[in-house]
C-alpha positions in Angstrom: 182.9 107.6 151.5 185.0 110.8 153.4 187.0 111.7 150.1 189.0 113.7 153.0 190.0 110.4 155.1 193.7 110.3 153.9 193.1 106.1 154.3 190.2 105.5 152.7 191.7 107.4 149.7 194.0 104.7 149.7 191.2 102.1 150.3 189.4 102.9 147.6 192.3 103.4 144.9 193.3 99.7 145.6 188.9 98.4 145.0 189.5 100.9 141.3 192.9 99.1 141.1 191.6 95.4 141.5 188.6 96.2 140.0 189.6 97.7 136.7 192.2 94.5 136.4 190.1 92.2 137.0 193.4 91.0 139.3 192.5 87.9 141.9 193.7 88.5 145.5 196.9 87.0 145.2 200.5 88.3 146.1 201.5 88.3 142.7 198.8 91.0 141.5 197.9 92.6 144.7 201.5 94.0 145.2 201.6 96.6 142.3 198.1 98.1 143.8 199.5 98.4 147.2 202.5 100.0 146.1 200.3 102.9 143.7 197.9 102.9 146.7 201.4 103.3 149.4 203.8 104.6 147.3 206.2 102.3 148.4 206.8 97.8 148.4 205.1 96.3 151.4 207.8 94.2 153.2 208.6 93.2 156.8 209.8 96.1 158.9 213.2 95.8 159.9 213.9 95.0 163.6 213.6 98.2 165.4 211.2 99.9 163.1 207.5 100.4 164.5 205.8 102.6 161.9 205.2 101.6 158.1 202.9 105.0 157.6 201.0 107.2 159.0 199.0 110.8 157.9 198.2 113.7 159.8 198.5 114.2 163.5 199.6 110.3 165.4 200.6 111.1 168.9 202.6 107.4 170.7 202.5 107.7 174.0 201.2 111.4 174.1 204.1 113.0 172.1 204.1 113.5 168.0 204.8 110.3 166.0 207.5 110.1 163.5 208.4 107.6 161.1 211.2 106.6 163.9 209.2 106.5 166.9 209.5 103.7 168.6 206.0 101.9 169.7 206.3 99.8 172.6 203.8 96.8 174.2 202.5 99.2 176.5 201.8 102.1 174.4 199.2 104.6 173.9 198.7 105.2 170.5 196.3 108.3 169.1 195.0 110.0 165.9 193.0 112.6 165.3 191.0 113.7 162.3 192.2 113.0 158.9 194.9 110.4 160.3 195.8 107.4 160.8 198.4 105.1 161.8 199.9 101.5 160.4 202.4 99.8 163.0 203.4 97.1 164.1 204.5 96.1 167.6 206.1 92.1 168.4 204.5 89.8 166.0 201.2 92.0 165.8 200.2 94.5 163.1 198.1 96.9 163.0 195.9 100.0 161.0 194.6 102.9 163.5 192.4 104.9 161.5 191.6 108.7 162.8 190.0 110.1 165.9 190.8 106.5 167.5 192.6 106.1 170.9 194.1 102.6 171.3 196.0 101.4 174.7 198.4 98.5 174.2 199.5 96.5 177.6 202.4 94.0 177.8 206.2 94.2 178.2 208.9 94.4 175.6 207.3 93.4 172.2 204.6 91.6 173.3 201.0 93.0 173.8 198.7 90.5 176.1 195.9 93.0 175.7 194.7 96.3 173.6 191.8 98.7 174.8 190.0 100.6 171.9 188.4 103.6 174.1 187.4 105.3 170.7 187.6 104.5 166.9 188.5 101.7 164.6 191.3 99.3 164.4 192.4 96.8 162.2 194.8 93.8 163.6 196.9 90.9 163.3 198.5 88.5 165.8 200.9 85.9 166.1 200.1 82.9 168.1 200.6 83.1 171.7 203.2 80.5 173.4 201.4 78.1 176.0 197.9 78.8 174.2 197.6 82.1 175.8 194.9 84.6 174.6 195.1 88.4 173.7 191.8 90.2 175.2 191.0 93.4 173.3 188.4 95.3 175.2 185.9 98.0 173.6 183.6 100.7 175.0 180.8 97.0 175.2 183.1 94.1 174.7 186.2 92.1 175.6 187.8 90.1 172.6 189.1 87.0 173.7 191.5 85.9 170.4 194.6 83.8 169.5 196.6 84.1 166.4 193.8 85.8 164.3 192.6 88.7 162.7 189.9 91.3 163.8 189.0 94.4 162.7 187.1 96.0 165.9 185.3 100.0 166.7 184.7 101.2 170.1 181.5 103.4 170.6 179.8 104.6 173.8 176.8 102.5 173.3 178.3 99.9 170.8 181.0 97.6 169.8 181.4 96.3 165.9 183.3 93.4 165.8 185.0 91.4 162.3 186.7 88.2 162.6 188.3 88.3 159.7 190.0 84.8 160.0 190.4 82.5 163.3 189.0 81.6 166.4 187.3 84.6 169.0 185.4 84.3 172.1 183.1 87.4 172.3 181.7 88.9 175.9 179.4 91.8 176.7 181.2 93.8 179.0 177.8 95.0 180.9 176.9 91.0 181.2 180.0 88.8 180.9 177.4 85.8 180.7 176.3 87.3 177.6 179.0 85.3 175.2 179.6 83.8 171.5 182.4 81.5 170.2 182.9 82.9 166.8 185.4 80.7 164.1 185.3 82.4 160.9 187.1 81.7 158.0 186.5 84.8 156.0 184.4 87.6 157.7 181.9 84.6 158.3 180.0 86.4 161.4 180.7 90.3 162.0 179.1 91.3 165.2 177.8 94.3 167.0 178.4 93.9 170.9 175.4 96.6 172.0 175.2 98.1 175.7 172.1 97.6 175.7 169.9 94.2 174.7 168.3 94.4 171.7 165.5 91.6 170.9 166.5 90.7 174.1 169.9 90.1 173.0 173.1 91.7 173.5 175.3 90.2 170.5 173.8 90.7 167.5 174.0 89.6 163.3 176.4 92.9 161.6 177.5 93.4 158.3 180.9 93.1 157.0 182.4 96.9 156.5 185.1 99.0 156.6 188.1 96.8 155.9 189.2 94.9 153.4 191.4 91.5 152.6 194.1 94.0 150.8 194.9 96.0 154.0 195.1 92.3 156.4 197.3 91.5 153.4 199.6 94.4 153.8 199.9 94.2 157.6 200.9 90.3 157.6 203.3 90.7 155.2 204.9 94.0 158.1 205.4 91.2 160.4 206.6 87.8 157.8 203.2 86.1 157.3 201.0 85.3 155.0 197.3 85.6 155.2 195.1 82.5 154.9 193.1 83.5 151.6 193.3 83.0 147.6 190.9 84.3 144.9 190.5 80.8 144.0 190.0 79.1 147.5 188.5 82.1 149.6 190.1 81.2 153.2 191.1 77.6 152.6 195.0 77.9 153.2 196.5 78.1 156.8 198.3 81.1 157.6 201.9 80.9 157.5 204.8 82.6 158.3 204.7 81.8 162.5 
């Protein structure tokens, strides 16, 4: 682990936080270790507020972020090293960690696509009116989703790819024909999308890494839901909160 990465500090004082307590993932106990980990009560942001933290350098749209900058649906959102970024634009919520470049497109509050040139992000989304989709596209992949959460990184010859809960129709972006329906119902079937075939295949078996149910946790609650998993049930609930 970077000891340096402002965010993964936080990351890993909420695993000694739930670890030491023994605590399930529930609202009840998870809030007290994402307010030592925050420093502050995790609640939906207000209407008009975009940002619910960010460290170091985050540039929106090319100028320096504050805790009032607006971010719209067709934003460009950066960070550099040592930063990241926790938003929320519409009903969609999202963690930018640092040296990632992430393009929003859409009008008013709501994004109908995200391209990850560089780096990591981890997202929410609210269901779509009239079944549409959200695509994200990557460096190797296009994301077709509705109403789920994906944790996704964007490298020059690679794609990782999470779906953390809900439905996801995965594409290589060097042969569209290359495709996999995922439904996961907790991290069931992480992906890397590779630009080049490996085995003969382009899609390929990955291991769950570098997020964690705490921080989908905190970005629901931003925008009024409630994520689909107990300590008891794993991801047997439906999310709610639409």
């Amino acid at each position: 682990m970077d000891r340096d990465d402002p965010l993964e500090s936080r990351r890993h004082l909420l695993r000694l936080l739930l670890a030491s307590s023994g605590a399930a993932l529930t609202g009840a106990n998870l809030m007290p270790a994402l307010v030592h980990a925050f420093g502050k009560v995790p609640r939906q942001l207000p209407p008009g507020q975009s940002i619910y933290d960010m460290r170091g350098k985050v540039l929106i749209d090319g100028k320096p972020a504050s805790a009032d900058t607006k971010v719209s649906a067709s934003s460009l959102v950066e960070t550099t090293s040592n930063s990241y970024v926790i938003f929320a634009v519409g009903q969609d919520a999202h963690i930018l960690r640092e040296n990632s470049r992430l393009q929003l497109s859409g009008q008013d509050s709501l994004a109908d696509a995200m391209r990850l040139f560089t780096g990591k992000v981890l997202s929410v989304f609210g269901q779509r009116s009239g079944g549409k989709k959200l695509a994200i596209n990557t460096t190797t992949a296009t994301i077709g989703i509705r109403g789920t959460g994906v944790y996704s990184e964007s490298y020059p010859d690679s794609s990782y790819v999470c779906t953390c809960y809900g439905a996801v129709q995965l594409a290589s972006a060097t042969n569209p024909g290359a495709t996999e329906n995922i439904v996961s119902h907790r991290h069931d079937a992480p992906r890397y999308i590779l630009a080049n075939p490996e085995g003969g295949k382009l899609i390929v078996p990955a291991p769950m890494k570098n997020h964690t149910d705490e921080e989908l946790m905190l970005i629901e609650t931003l925008v009024g839901r409630t994520p689909p998993f107990s300590a008891a049930q794993g991801y047997s609930a439906p999310r709610r909160g639409y």
